[in-house]
FIKOLZA-1660 file (N, C-alpha, C; in steps of 0.1 Angstrom, whole numbers, plus 5000, padded with zeros to 4 digits):
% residues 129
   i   px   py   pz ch aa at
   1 2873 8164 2828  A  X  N
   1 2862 8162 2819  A  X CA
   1 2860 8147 2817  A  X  C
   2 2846 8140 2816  A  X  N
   2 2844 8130 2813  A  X CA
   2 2845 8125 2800  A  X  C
   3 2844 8111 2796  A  X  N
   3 2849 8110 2785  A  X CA
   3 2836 8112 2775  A  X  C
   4 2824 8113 2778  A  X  N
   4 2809 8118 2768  A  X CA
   4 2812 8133 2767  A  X  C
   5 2820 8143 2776  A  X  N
   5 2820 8157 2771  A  X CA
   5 2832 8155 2760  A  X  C
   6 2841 8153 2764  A  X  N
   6 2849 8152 2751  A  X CA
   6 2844 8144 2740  A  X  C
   7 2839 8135 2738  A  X  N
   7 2834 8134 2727  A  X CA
   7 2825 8139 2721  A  X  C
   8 2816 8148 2729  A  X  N
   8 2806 8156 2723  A  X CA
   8 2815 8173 2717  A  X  C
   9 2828 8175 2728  A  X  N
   9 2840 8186 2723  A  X CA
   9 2841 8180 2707  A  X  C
  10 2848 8168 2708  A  X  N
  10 2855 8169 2694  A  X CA
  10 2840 8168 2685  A  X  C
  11 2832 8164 2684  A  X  N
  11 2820 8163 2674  A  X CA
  11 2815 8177 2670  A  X  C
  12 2818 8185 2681  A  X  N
  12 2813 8199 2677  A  X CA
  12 2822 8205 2667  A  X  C
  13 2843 8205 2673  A  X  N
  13 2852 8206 2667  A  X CA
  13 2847 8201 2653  A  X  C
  14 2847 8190 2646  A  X  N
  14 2849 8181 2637  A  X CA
  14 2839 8196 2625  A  X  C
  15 2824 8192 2632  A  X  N
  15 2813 8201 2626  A  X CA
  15 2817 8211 2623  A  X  C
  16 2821 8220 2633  A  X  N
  16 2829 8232 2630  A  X CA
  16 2834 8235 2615  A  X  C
  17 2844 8227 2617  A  X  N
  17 2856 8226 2606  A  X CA
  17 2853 8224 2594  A  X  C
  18 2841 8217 2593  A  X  N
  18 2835 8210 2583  A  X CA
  18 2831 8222 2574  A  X  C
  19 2825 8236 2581  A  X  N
  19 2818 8239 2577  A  X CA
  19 2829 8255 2568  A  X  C
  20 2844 8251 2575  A  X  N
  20 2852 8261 2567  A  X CA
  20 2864 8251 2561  A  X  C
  21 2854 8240 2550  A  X  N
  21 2866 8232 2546  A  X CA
  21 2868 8238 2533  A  X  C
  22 2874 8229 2525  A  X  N
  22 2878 8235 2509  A  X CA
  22 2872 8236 2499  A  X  C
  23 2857 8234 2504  A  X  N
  23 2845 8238 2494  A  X CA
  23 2838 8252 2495  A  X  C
  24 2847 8260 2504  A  X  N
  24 2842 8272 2510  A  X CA
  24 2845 8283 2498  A  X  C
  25 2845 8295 2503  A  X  N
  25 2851 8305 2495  A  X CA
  25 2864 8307 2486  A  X  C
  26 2872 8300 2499  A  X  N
  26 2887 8296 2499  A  X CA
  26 2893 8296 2483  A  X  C
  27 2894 8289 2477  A  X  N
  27 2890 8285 2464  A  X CA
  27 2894 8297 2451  A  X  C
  28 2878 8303 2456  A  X  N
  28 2872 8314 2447  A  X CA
  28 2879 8326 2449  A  X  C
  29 2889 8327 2460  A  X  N
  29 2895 8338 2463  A  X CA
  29 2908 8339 2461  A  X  C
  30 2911 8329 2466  A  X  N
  30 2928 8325 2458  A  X CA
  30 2925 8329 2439  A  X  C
  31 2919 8324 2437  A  X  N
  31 2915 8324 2423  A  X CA
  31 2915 8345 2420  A  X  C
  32 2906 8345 2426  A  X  N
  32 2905 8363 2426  A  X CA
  32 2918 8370 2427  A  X  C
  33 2927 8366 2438  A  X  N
  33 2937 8374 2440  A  X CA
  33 2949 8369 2429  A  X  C
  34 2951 8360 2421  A  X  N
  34 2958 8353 2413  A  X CA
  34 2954 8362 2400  A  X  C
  35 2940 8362 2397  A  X  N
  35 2937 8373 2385  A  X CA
  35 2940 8383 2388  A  X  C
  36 2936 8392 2403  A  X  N
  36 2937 8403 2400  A  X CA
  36 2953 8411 2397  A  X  C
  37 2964 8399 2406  A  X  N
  37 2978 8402 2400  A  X CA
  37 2978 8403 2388  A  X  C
  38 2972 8393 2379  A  X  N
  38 2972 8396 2366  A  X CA
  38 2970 8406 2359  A  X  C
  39 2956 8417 2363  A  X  N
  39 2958 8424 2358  A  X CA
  39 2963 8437 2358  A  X  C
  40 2974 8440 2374  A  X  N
  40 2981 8448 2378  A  X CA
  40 2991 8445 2369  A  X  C
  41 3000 8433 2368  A  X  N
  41 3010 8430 2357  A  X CA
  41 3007 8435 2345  A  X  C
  42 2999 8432 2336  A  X  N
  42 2992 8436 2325  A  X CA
  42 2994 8453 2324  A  X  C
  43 2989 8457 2335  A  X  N
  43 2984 8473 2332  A  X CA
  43 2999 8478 2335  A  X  C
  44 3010 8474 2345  A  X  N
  44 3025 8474 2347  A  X CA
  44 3031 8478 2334  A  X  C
  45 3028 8462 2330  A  X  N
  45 3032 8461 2312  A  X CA
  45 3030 8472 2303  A  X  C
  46 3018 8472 2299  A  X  N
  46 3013 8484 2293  A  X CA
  46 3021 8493 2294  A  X  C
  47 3019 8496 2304  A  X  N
  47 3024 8513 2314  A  X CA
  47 3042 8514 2304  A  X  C
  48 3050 8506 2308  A  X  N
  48 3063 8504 2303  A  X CA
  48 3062 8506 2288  A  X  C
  49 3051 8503 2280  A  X  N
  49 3062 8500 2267  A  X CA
  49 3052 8513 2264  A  X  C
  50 3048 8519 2269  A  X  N
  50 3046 8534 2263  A  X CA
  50 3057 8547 2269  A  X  C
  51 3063 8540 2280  A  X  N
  51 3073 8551 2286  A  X CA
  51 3082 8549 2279  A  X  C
  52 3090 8535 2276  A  X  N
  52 3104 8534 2270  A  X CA
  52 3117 8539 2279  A  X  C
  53 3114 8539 2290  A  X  N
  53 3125 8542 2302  A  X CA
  53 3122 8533 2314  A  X  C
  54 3136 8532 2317  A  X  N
  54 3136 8525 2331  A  X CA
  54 3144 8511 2327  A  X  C
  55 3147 8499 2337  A  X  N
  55 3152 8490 2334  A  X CA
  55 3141 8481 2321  A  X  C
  56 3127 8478 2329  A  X  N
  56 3120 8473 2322  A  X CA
  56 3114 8478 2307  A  X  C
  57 3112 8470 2302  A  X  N
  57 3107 8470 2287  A  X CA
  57 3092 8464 2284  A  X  C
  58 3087 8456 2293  A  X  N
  58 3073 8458 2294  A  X CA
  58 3069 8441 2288  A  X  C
  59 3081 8439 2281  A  X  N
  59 3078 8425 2274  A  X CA
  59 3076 8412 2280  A  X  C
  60 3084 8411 2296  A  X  N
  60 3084 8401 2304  A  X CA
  60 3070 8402 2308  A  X  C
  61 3069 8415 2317  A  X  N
  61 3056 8414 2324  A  X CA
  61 3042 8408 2316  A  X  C
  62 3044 8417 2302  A  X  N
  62 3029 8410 2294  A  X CA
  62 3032 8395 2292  A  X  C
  63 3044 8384 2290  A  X  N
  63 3044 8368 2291  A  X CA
  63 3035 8368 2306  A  X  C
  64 3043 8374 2316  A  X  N
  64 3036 8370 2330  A  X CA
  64 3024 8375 2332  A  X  C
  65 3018 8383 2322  A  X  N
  65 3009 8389 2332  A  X CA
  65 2994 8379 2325  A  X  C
  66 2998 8376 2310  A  X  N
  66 2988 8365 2301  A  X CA
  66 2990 8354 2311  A  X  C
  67 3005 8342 2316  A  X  N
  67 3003 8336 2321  A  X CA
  67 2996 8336 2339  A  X  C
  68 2997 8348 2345  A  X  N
  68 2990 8345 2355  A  X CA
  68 2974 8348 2358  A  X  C
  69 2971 8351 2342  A  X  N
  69 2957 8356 2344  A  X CA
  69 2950 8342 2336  A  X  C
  70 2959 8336 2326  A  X  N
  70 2951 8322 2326  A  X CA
  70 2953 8310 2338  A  X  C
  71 2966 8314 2346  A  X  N
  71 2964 8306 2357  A  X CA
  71 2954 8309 2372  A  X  C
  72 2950 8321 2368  A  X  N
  72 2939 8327 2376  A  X CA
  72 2923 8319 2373  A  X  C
  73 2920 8319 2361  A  X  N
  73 2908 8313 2352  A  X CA
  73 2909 8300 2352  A  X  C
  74 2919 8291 2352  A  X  N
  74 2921 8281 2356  A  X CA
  74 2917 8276 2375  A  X  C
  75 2920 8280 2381  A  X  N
  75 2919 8282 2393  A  X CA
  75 2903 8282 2393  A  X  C
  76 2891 8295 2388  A  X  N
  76 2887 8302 2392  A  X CA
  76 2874 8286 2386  A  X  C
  77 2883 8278 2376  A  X  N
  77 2870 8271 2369  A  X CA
  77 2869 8260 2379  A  X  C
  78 2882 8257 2382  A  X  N
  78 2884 8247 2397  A  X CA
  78 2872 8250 2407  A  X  C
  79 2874 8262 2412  A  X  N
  79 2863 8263 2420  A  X CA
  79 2848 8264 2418  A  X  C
  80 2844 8267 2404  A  X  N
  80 2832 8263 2404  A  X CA
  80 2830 8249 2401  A  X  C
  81 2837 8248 2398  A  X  N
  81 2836 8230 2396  A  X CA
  81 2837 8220 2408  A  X  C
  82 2838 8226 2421  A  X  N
  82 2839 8221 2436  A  X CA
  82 2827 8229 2442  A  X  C
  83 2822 8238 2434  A  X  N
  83 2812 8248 2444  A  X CA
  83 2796 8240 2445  A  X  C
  84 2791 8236 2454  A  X  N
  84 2781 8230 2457  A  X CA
  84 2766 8240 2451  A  X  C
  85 2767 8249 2457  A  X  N
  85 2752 8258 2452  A  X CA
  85 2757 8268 2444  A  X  C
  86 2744 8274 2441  A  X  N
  86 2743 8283 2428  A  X CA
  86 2751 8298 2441  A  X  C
  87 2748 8311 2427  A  X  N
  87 2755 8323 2434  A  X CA
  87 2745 8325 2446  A  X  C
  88 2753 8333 2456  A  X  N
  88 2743 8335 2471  A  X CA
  88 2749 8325 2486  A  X  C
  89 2754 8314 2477  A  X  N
  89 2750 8302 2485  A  X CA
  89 2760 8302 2496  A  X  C
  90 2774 8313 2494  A  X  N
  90 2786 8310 2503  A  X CA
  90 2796 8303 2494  A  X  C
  91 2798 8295 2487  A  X  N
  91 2804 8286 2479  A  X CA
  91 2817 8292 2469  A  X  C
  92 2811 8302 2466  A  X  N
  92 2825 8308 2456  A  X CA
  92 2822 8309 2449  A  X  C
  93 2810 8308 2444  A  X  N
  93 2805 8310 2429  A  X CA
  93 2806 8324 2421  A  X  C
  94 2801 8331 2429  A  X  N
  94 2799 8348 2423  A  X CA
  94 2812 8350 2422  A  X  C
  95 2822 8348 2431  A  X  N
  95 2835 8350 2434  A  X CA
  95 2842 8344 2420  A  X  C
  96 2842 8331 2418  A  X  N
  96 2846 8324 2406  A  X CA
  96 2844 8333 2392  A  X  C
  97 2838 8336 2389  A  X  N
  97 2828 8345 2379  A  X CA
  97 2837 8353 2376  A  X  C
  98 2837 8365 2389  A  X  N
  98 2848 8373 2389  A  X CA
  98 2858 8370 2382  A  X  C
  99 2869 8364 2390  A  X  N
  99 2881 8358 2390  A  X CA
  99 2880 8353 2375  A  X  C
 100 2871 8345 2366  A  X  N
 100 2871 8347 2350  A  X CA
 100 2876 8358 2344  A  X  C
 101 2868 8367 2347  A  X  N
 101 2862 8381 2342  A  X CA
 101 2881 8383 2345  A  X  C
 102 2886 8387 2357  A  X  N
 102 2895 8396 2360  A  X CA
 102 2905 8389 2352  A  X  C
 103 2908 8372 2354  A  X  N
 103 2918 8370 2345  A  X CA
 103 2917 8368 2326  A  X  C
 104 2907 8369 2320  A  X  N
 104 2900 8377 2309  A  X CA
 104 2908 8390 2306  A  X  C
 105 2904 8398 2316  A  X  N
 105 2910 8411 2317  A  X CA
 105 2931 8410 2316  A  X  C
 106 2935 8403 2325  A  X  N
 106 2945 8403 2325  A  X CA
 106 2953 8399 2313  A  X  C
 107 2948 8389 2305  A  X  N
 107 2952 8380 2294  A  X CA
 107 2954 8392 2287  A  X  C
 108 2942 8398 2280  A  X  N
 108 2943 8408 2274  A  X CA
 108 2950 8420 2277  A  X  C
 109 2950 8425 2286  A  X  N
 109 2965 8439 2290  A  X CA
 109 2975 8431 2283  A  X  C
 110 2980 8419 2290  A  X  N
 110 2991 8413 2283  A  X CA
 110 2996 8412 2269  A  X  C
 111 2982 8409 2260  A  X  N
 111 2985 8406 2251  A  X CA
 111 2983 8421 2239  A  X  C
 112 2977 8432 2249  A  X  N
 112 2983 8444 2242  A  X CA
 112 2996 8450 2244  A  X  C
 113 3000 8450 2256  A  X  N
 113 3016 8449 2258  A  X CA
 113 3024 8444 2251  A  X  C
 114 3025 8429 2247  A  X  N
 114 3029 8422 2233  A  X CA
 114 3031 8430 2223  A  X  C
 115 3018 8429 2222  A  X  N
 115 3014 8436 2208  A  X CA
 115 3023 8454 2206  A  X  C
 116 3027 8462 2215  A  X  N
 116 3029 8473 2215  A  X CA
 116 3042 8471 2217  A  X  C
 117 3048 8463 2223  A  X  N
 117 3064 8461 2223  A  X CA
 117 3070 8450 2211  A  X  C
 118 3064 8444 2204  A  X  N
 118 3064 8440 2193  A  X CA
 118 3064 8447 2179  A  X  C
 119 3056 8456 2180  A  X  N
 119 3053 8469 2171  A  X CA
 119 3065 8479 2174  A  X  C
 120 3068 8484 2188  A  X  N
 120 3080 8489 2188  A  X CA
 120 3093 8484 2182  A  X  C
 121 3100 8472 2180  A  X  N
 121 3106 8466 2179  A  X CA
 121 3108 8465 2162  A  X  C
 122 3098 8468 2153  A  X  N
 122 3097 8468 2141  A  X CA
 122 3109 8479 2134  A  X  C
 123 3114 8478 2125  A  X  N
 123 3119 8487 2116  A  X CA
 123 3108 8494 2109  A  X  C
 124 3112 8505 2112  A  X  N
 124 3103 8519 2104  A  X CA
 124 3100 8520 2090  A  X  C
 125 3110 8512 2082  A  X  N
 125 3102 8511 2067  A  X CA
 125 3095 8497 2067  A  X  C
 126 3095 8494 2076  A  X  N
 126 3084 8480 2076  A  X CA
 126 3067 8484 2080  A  X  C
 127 3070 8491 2086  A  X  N
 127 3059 8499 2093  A  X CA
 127 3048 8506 2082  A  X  C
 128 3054 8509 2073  A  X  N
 128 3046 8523 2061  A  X CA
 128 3041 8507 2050  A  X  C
 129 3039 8498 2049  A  X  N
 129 3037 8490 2041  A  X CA
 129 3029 8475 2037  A  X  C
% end
């Protein structure tokens, strides 16, 4: 190869790449899958402090499952805040949105898990009063 094809190779390369760099979806989706663990944890959580069997108690998971659903929403604000065009555009936007919404969701499982293993935890003449 001459040395004008290769430079017209890597110019194409370059363009290429350009066009799946870190302003892409990338972002918006990391972000999605960050919440949506959230609110599998969450609903995990839940699930546990209404059974009352097993090793788990449901209490860790709802700390984890609030923290990875605000670190989901965190993430998810990142990316609209890098995303170039409105929803439609390829950018992450709609995606971002989501990823709110889901870690939204997740905070809250969490923070009824709390709330239900905290309530279990109570003494029974505390309860009536």
């Amino acid at each position: 190869m001459s040395s004008p094809e290769v430079l017209t190779m890597s110019i194409q390369l370059v363009t290429a790449a350009e066009d799946y760099g870190v302003q892409g979806r990338g972002p918006s989706i990391v972000a999605d899958l960050v919440a949506l663990a959230s609110v599998a944890i969450g609903a995990l959580a839940l699930a546990r402090t209404k059974r009352r069997t097993g090793a788990g108690n449901g209490r860790n998971g709802a700390i984890v499952a609030m923290a990875v659903g605000l670190t989901g929403m965190i993430l998810a604000g990142v990316a609209l805040a890098i995303a170039d065009g409105g929803p439609g555009t390829g950018n992450g936007v709609v995606g971002s949105v989501l990823a709110i919404a889901l870690g939204l969701i997740g905070i809250v499982l969490g923070g009824l898990a709390r709330a239900r293993y905290r309530r279990a935890d109570l003494p029974t003449d505390r309860l009536t009063g």
